[in-house]
ZADREN-171190 format. One line per field, with one value per atom (N, C-alpha, C): x, y, z; residue in three letters; chain. Coordinates in Angstrom, 2 decimals, decimal comma. Layout:
ZADREN-171190
u c(X / ...)
v c(Y / ...)
w c(Z / ...)
residuo c(ALA / ...)
cadena c(A / ...)
***
This chain:
ZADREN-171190
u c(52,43 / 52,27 / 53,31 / 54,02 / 54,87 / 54,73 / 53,99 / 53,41 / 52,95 / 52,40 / 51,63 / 52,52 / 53,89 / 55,04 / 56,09 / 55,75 / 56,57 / 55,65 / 54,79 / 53,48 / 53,57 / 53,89 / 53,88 / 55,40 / 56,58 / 57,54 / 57,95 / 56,92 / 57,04 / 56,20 / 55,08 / 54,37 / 55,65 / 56,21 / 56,83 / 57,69 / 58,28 / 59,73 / 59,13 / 57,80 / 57,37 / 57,00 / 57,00 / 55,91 / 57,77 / 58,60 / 59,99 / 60,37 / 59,90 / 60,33 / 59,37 / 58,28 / 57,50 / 56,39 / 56,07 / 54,55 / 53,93 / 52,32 / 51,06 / 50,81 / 50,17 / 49,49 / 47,80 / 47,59 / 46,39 / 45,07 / 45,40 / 44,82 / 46,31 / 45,19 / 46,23 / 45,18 / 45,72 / 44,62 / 43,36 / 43,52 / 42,47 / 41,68 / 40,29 / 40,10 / 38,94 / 38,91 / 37,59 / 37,41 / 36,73 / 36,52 / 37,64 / 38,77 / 39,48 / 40,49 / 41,13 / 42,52 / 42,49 / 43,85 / 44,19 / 45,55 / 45,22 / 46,30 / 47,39 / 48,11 / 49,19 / 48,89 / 49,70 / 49,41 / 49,54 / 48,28 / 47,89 / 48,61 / 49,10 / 50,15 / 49,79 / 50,25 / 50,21 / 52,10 / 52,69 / 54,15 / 54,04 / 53,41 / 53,33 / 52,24 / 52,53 / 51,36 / 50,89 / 51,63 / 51,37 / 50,69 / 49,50 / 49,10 / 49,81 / 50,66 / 50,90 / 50,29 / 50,31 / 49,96 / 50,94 / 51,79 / 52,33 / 52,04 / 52,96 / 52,93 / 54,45 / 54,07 / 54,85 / 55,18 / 56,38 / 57,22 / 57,86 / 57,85 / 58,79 / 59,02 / 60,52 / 61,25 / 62,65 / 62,53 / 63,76 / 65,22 / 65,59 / 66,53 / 66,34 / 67,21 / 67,01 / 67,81 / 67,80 / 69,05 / 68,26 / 66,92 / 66,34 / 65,87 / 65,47 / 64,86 / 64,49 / 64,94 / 64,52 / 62,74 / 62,62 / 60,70 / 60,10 / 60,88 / 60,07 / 59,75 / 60,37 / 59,99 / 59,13 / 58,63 / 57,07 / 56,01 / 55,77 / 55,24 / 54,93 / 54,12 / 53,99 / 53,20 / 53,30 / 52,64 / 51,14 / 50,50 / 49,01 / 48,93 / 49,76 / 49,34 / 49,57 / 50,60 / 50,28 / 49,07 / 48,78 / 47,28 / 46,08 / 45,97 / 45,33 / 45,40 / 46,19 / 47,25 / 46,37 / 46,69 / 46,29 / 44,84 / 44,25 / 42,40 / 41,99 / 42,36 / 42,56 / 42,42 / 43,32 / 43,82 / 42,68 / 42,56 / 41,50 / 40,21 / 39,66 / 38,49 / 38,45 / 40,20 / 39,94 / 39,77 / 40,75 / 40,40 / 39,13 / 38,27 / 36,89 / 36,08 / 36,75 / 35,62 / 36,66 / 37,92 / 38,50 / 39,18 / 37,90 / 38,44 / 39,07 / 40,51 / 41,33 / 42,19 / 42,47 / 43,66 / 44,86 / 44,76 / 47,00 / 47,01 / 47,79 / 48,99 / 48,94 / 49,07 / 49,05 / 50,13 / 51,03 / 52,12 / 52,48 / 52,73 / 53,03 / 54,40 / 54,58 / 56,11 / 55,91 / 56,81 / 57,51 / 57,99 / 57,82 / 58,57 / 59,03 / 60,53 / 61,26 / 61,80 / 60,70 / 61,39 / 62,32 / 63,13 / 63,97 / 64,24 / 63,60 / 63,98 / 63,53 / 62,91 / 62,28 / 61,19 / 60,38 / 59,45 / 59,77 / 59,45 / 59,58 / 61,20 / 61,60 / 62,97 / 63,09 / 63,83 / 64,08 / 64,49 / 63,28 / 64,12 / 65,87 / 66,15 / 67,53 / 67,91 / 66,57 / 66,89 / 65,76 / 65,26 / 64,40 / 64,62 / 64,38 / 64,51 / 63,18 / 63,31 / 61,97 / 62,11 / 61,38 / 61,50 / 60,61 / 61,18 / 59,85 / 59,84 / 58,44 / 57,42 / 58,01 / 57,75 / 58,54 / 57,47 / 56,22 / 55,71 / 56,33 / 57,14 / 57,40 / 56,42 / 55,91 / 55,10 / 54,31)
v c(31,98 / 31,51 / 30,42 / 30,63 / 29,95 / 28,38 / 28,15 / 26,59 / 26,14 / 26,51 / 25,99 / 25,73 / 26,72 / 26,10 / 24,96 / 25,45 / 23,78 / 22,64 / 22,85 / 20,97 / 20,75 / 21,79 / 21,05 / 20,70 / 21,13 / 20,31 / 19,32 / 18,99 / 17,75 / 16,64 / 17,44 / 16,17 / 15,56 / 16,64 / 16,18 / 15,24 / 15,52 / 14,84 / 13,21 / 13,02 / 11,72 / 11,01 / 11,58 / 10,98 / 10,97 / 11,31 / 10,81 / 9,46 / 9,46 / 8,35 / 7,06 / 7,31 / 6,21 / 6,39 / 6,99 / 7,07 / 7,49 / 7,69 / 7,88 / 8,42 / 9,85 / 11,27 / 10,48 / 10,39 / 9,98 / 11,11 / 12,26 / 13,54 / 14,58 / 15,87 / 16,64 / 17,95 / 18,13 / 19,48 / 18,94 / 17,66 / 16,94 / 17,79 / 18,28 / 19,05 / 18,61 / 18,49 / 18,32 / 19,69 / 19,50 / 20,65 / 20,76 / 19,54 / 19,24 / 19,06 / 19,55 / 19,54 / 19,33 / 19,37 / 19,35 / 18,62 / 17,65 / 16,97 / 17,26 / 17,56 / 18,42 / 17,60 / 16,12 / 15,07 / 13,82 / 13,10 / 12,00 / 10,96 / 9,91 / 9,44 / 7,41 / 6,79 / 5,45 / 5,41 / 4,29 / 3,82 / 2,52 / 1,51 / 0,22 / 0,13 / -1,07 / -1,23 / -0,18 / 0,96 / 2,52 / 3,32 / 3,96 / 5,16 / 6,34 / 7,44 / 7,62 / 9,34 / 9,90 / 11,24 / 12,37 / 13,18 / 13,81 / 15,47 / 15,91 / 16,97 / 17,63 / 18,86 / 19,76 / 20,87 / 21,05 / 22,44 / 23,49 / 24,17 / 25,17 / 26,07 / 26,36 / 27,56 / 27,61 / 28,89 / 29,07 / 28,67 / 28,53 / 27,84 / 27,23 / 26,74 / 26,37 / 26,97 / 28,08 / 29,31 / 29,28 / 29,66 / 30,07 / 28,23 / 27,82 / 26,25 / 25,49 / 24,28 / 22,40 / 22,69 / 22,71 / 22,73 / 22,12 / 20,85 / 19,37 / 20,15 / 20,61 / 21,06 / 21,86 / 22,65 / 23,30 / 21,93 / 20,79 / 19,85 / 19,68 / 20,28 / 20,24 / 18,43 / 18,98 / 17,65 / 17,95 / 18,81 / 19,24 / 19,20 / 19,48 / 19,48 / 18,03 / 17,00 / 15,77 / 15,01 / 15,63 / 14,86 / 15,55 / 16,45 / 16,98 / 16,17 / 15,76 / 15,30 / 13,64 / 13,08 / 11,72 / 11,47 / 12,68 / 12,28 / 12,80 / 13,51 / 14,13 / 12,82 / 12,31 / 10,51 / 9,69 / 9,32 / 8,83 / 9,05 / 10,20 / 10,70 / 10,13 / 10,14 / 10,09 / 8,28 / 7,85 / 6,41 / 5,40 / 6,25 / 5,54 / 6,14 / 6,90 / 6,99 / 6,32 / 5,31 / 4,82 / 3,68 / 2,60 / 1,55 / 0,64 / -0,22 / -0,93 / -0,15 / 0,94 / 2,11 / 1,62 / 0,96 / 0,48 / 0,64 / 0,44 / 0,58 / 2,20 / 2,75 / 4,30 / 4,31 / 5,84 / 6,29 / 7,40 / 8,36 / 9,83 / 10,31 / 10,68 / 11,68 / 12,94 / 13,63 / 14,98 / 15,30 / 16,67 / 16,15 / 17,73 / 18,46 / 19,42 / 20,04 / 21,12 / 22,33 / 23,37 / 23,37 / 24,44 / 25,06 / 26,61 / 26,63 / 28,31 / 29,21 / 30,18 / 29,72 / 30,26 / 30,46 / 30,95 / 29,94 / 30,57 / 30,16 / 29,37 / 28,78 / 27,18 / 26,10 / 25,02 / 24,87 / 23,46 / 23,66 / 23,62 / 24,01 / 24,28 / 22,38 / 21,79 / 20,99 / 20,35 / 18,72 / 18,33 / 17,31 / 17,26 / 16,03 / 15,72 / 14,39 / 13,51 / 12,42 / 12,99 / 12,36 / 10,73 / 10,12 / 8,70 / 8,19 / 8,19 / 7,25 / 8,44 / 10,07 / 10,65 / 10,99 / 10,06 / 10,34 / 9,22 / 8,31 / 6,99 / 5,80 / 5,24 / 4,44 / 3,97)
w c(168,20 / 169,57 / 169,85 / 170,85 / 170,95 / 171,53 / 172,17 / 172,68 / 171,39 / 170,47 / 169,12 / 168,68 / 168,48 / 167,65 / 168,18 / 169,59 / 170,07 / 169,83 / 170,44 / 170,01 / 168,21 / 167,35 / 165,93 / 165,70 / 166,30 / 166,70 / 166,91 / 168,71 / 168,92 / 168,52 / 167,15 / 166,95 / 165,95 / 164,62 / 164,02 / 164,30 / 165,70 / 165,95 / 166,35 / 166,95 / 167,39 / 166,02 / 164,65 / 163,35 / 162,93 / 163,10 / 163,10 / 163,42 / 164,90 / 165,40 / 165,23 / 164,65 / 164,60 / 165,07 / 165,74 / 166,72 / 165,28 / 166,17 / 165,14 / 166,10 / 165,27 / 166,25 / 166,45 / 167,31 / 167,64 / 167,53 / 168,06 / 168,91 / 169,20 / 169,04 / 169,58 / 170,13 / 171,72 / 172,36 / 172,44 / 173,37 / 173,52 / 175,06 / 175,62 / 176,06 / 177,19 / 178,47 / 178,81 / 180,00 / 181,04 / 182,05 / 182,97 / 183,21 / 184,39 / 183,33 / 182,49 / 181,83 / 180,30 / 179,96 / 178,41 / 178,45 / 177,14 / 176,89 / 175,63 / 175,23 / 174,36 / 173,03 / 173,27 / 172,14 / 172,81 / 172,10 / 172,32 / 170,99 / 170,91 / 170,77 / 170,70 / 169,54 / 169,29 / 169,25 / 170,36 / 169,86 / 170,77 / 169,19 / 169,78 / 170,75 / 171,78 / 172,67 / 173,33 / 173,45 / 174,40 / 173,77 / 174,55 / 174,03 / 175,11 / 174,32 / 174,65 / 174,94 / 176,31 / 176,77 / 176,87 / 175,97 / 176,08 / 176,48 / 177,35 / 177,59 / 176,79 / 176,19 / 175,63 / 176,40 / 176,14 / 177,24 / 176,28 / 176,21 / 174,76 / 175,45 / 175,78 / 175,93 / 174,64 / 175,19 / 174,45 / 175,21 / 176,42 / 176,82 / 178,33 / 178,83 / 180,23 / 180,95 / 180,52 / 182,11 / 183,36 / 183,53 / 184,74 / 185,45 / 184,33 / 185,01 / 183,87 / 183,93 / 182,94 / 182,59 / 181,56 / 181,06 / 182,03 / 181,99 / 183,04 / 184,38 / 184,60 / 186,14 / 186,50 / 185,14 / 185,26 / 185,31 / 185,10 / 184,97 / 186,70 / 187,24 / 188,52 / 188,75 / 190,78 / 190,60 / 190,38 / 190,80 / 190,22 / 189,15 / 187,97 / 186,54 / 186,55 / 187,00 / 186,63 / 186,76 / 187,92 / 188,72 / 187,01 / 186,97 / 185,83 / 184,44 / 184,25 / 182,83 / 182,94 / 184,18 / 184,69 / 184,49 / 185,43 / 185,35 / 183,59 / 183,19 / 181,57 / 180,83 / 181,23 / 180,24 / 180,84 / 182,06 / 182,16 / 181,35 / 181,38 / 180,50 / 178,74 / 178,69 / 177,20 / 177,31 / 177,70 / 177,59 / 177,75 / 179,05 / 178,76 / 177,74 / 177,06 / 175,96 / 174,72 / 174,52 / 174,25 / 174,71 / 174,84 / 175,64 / 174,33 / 175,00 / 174,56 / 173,72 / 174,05 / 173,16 / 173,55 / 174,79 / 175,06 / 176,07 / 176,52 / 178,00 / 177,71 / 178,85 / 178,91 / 179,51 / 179,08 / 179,34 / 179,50 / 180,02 / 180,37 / 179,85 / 178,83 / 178,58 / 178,72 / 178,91 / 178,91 / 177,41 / 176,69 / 175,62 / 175,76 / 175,70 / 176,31 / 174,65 / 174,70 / 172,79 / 173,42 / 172,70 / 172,78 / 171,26 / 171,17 / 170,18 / 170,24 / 169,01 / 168,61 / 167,79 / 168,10 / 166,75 / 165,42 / 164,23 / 162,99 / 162,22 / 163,56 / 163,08 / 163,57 / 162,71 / 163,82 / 165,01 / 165,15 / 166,60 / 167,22 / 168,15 / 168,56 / 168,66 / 170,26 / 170,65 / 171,25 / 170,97 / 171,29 / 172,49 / 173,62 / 174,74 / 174,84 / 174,83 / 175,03 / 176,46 / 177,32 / 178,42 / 178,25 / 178,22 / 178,18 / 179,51 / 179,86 / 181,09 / 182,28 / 181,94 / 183,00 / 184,39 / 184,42 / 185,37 / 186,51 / 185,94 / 186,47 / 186,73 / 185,58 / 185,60 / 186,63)
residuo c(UNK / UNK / UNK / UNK / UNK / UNK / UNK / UNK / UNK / UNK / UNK / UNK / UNK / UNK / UNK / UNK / UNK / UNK / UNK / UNK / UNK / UNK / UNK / UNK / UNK / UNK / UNK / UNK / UNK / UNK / UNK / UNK / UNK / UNK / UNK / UNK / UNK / UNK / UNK / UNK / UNK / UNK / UNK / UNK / UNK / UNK / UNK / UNK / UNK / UNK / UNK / UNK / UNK / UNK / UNK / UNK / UNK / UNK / UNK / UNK / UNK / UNK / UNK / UNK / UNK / UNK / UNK / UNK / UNK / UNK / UNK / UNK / UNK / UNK / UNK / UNK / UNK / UNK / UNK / UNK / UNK / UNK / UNK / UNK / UNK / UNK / UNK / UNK / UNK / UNK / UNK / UNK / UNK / UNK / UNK / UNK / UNK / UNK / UNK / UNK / UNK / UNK / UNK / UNK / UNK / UNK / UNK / UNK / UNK / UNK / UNK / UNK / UNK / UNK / UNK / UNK / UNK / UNK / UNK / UNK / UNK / UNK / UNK / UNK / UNK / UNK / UNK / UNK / UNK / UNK / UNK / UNK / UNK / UNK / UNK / UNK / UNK / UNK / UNK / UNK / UNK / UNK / UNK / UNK / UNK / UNK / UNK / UNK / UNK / UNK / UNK / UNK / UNK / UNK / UNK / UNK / UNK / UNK / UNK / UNK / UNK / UNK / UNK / UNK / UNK / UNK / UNK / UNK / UNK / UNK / UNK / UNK / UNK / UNK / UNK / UNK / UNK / UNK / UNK / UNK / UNK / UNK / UNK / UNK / UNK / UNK / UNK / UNK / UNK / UNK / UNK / UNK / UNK / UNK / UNK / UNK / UNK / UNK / UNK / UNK / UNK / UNK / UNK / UNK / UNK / UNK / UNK / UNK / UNK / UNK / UNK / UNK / UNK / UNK / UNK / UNK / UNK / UNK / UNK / UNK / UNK / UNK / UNK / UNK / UNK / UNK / UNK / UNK / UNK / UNK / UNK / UNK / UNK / UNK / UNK / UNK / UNK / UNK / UNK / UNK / UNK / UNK / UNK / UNK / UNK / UNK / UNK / UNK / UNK / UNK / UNK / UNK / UNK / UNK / UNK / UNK / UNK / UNK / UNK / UNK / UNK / UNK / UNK / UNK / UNK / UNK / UNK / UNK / UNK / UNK / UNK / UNK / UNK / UNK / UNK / UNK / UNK / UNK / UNK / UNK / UNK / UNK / UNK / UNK / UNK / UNK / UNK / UNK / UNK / UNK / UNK / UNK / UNK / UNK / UNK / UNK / UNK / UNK / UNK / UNK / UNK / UNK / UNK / UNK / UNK / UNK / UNK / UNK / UNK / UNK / UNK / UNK / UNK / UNK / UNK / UNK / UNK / UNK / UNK / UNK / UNK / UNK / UNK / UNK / UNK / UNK / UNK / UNK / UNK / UNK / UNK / UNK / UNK / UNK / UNK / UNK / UNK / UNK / UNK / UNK / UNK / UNK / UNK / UNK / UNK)
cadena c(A / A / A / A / A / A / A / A / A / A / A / A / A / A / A / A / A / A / A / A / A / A / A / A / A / A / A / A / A / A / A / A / A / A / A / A / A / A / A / A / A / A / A / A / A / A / A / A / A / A / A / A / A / A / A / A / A / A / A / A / A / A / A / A / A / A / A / A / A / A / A / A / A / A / A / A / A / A / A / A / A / A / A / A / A / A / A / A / A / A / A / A / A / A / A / A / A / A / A / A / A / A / A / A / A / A / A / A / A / A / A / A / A / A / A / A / A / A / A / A / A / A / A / A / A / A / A / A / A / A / A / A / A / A / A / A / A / A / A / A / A / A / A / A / A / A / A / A / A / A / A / A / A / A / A / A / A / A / A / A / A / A / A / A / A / A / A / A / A / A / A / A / A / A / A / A / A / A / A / A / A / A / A / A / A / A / A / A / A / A / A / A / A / A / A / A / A / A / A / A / A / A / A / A / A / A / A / A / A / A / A / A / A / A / A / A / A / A / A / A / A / A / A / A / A / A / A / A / A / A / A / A / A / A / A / A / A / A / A / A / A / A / A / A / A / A / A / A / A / A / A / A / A / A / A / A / A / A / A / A / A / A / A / A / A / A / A / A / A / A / A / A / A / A / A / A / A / A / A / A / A / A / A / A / A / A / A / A / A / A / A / A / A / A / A / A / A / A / A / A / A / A / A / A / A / A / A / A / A / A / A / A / A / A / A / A / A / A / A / A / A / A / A / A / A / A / A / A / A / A / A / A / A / A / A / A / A / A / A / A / A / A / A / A / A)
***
């Protein structure tokens, strides 16, 4: 499945950079969150995109504004049942690759809802 193989991607590439996987396919009735995310004071809410290239259109730009609104009340849910988790933050995190091979190319959008 190809979304499964991008989110264990981009967890890897964030346990790279330092973060701590908090959660991952966190789930309530009104949305799902990809990976949930410690970097520093931020908890962070990532959404994962996996294509194999960007000829037709940028991942980010499937990131509608309805799925943000989703993504947002999503985080909300998790945080009151996680009070004092951090400053909350929204990234984008953009796989490019195949399944079953490395990835090609990882872009990590940070705070791409605009704080």
């Amino acid at each position: 499945m190809k979304g499964a193989w991008g989110e264990r991607q981009a967890q890897a590439y964030l346990k790279r950079k330092g973060y701590r996987i908090v959660e991952t396919n966190f789930r309530t009735r009104l949305g799902e969150i990809d990976i949930i995310a410690r970097d520093g004071p931020y908890i962070v809410f990532a959404e994962v995109k996996t294509r194999r290239d960007s000829r037709f259109a940028l991942p980010r730009e499937h990131v509608t504004a309805a799925k943000r609104q989703r993504i947002c009340v999503t985080a909300e849910q998790w945080l009151q049942r996680n009070p004092g988790a951090g400053q909350p933050r929204f990234d984008v995190i953009e796989v490019y690759g195949e399944e079953g091979a490395a990835p090609r190319d990882i872009c990590h959008l940070i705070d791409a809802f605009g704080g």
